[in-house]
N, C-alpha and C positions, 0 to 999 in steps of 0.2 A: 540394591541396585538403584532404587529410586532416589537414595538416599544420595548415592554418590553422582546421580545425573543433576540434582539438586544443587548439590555442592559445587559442582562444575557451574553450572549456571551463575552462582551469586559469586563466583571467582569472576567471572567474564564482565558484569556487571553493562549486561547490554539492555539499551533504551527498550524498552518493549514498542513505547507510542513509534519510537522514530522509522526501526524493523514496519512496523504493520503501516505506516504512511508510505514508506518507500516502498514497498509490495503493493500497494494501494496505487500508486502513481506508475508504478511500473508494467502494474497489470491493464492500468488503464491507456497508456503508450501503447503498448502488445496492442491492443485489441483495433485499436483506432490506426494505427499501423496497417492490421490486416482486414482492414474495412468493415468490421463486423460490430459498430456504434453506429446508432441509427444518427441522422443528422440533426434531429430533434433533440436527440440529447446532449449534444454539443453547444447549439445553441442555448439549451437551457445552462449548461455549465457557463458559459461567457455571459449570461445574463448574472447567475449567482455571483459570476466572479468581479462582476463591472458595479456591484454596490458595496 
């Protein structure tokens, strides 16, 4: 069984990094969305992202 989910997998030949960014940026949309990001860390992301 493993064998053949396996097999499936290296057929599909999906990014791993790209999947786990876009759940990464998606989750963090979601959240900030639903106001549940403190404002603190928003700022601190536009600082990380402004050097």
């Amino acid at each position: 069984m493993l064998e053949t989910l396996a097999r499936r997998l290296t057929l599909l030949h999906l990014p791993i990094d790209r999947i786990v960014a876009v759940a990464t940026v998606g989750g963090f949309l979601w959240l900030l969305l639903d106001d549940r990001i403190h404002p603190l860390a928003i700022c601190l992301l536009q600082a990380y992202l402004s050097f």
